[in-house]
Structures are given as C-alpha cells and as structure tokens.
N, C-alpha and C positions, 0 to 999 in steps of 0.2 A: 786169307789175308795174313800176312806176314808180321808176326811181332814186331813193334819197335824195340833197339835195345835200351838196356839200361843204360842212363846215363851218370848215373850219381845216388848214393843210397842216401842223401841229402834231401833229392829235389824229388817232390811229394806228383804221384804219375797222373793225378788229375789234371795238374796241371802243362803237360806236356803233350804237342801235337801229336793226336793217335790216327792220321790218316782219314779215311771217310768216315768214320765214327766221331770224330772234332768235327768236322764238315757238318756232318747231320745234325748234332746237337746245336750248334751253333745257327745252321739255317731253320731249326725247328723254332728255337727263340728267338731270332729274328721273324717269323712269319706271326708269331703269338703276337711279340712286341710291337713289331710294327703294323697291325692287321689293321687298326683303325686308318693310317692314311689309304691303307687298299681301299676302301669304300669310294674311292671319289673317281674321278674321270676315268678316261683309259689309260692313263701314266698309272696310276695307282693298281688299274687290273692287270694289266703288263707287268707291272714289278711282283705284284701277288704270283702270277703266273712263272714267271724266272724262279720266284724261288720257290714253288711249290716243284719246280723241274729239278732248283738242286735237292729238294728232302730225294725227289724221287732216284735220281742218281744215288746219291751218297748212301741213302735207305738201299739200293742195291746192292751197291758192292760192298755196304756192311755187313748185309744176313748174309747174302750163302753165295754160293761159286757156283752153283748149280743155274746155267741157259737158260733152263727151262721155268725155273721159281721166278728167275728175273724179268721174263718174258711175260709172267702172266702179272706180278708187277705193274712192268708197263701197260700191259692191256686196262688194267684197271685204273690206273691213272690217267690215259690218252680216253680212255669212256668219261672219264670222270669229267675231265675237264670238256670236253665233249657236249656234254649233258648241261654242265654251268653254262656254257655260251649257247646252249637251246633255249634255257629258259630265259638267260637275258632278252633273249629276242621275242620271244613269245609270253614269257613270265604264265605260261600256263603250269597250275598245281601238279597235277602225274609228275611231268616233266622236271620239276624241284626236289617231288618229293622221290624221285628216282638218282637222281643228279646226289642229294643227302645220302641213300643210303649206301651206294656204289662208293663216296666219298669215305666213309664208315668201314667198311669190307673191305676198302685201301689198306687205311690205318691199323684197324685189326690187325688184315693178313702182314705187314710189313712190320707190324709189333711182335706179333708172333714169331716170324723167321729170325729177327735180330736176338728175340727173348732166347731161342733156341741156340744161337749161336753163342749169346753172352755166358747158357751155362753148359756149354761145353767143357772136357776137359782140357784146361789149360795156363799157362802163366794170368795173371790179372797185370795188363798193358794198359797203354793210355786209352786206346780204341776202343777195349771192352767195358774199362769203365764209362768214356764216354755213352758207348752203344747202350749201356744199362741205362741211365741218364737219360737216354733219348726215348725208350720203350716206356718209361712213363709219363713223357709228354706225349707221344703216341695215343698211348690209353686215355688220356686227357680231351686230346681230339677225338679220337674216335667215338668216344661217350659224349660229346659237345654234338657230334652229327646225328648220333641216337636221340639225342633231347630235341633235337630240331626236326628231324625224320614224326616224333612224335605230337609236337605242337601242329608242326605240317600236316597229320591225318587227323589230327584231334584237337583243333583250337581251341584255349584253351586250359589246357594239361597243365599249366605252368602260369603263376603269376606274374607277370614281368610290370615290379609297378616302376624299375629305373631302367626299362628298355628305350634303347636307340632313338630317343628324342624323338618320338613320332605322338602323333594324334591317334594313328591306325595302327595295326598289326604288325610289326616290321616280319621283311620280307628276306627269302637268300639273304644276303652275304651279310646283310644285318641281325637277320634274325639268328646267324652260326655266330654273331661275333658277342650277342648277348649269351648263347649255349656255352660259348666259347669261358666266357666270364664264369657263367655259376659250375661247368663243368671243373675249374678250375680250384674253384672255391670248394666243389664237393669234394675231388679226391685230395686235396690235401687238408680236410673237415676242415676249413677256415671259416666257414658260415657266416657270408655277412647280410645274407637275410634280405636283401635286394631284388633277388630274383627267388621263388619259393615253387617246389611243385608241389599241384595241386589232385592231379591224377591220383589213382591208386597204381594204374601202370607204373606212371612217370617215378613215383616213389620209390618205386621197386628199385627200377633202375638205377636210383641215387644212392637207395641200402648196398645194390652191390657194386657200384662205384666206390662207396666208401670204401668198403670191405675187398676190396682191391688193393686200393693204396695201402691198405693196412699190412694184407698179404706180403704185397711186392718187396715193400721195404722192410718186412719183417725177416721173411724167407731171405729173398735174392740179396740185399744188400748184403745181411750178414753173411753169406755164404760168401760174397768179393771179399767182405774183410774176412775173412776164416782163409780165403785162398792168398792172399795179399803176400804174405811175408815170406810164401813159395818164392817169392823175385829176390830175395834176399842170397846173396850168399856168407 
C-alpha cells in the first residue's frame, strides 16, 4: 500500500484519509457503536453483516499484499458468518460455540497481519497510524469472542449482573454484545464493575487482556511517535 503524501507539516496525519486503514478504523467503530441496533430484525443483521464485509475488505487490503494471507482471510470470515446463520436457525450450542471461536481466529489472524504491517520499516502515514488504531479494537474483539467462547462452554465463568435485559442467559449476538462491553472495559482497565469474571480461566484471560493494552500502547505507540518526525523534512 502506497503512502499518502504529505500535505502540510501543519495538519496533524491522524487526521487525514489513509485509504483502507481510515476505512477499517472507521467501520470497526461503526460496528462496536452501532452493534446494539444489530440485535433487532433482519434490517439490523443485514447491516451488521455489510459491515462486518467492509472490516473484512478494508482489514485486507490493509495487512498485506500477499493472495494467499487474504484468501485464508476470507475463508475465515465467509466460515464465520456461515456458522452465525447456522446457529440462528438451529440455535444449537457446538454450532455457537464454533461460530465464537472461528469469529476469534478472525480477529486474531487479521490483528496480527495489520500488527505486522504497522511495524514495518517505514514513514508513519495516515493509514499506518489508523491501521495501528484499528489492531486494538481488534484485540478488543477478538477477547470479547474469547469471553463468550468461554461463558458458551462453561456458564457461568462471568457475572453478568447488567446483561442484555434478559430473565435467562443471553445468547449469540447478545451474549458478544455484553463480552463486547466488559472486553472493552478490560483492555482499556476502565473497570466499571457490571459485568465481573468469575472463573479462574475467565480471569486469566482478563490479567492478559489487560496486560495487552498495556503492552500495545506502551511498545507500538511509542515506537509511531519515535518514527513520526521521519515525515518531517
């Protein structure tokens, strides 16, 4: 993917369209933001579905150039959603809890390739900063499908005393939108104490969620600002 250039040593590159890196970022927060009207009919799963197609697009042509990484990509995304529209219809557990983690192994592998590409050697663009931006709302999701994966084989694992307005258990695309929530809350330690795991797995997995965020933005950001002023002439 081809730098944009500089336009102005004025105008700050976050804010400048970086191609499918702005795309991603932008349809990632749109899918977080918007994810509670996804719950309702099939207008709301149709639009959940568009955009889960643009992360998937724009997530490709942001990591790598490489056919073959984008190819298995898509396999993993076209399974994924696959799987979702099995178990709408059947709502049997396998079939969810398969559907979660496929969803997971998405997110991962598509964080991992953009990660790879972000610290490549190179100028620091709009793209790569957005692409960096996008890899930890990645991690975000991807840990939100882990915590569901896990309540899903082990009910549960996890307190949910402000989940999804139910009597019962909530289920798919609700029970990711509460994961979705405290996943959220863990990697950026906001702790609002709503949702609590109860597990010793479950815990685990939140110590190195934390210990992620901590990482990412420790390491990688500084590393954008330390390369930043390379744009400078």
């Amino acid at each position: 993917m081809t730098p944009d250039p500089i336009k102005s040593d004025d105008e700050p590159e976050v804010f400048r369209f970086g191609g499918f890196g702005t795309v991603l970022l932008i349809s990632l927060l749109a899918f977080i933001g918007l994810y509670p009207l996804l719950l309702g009919e099939i207008a709301g799963r149709i639009a959940g579905g568009l955009i889960l197609a643009v992360i998937l697009i724009s997530s490709a042509m942001t990591a790598s150039q490489s056919r073959a990484l984008r190819v298995i990509g898509v396999v993993l995304a076209i399974l994924s959603l696959g799987l979702q529209a099995g178990w709408l219809e059947t709502h049997n557990t396998s079939i969810e809890a398969t559907a979660t983690a496929t969803l997971a192994i998405f997110f991962l592998y598509t964080a991992a390739l953009i990660f790879r590409h972000v610290l490549s050697i190179g100028p620091v663009y709009a793209g790569r900063v957005h692409a960096a931006l996008s890899v930890y709302i990645l991690l975000g999701l991807a840990w939100a499908c882990v915590y569901a994966l896990i309540e899903i084989i082990a009910p549960g694992s996890f307190s949910l005393v402000a989940g999804a307005a139910a009597s019962a258990a909530p289920q798919g695309v609700y029970l990711l939108a509460d994961m979705i929530h405290f996943s959220i809350a863990t990697l950026t330690s906001t702790g609002y104490g709503d949702i609590t795991a109860v597990a010793p797995f479950a815990r685990s997995m939140c110590q190195l969620e934390q210990l992620i965020g901590i990482f990412y933005f420790a390491v990688l950001i500084s590393r954008l600002i330390g390369l930043y002023p390379s744009n400078k002439v």
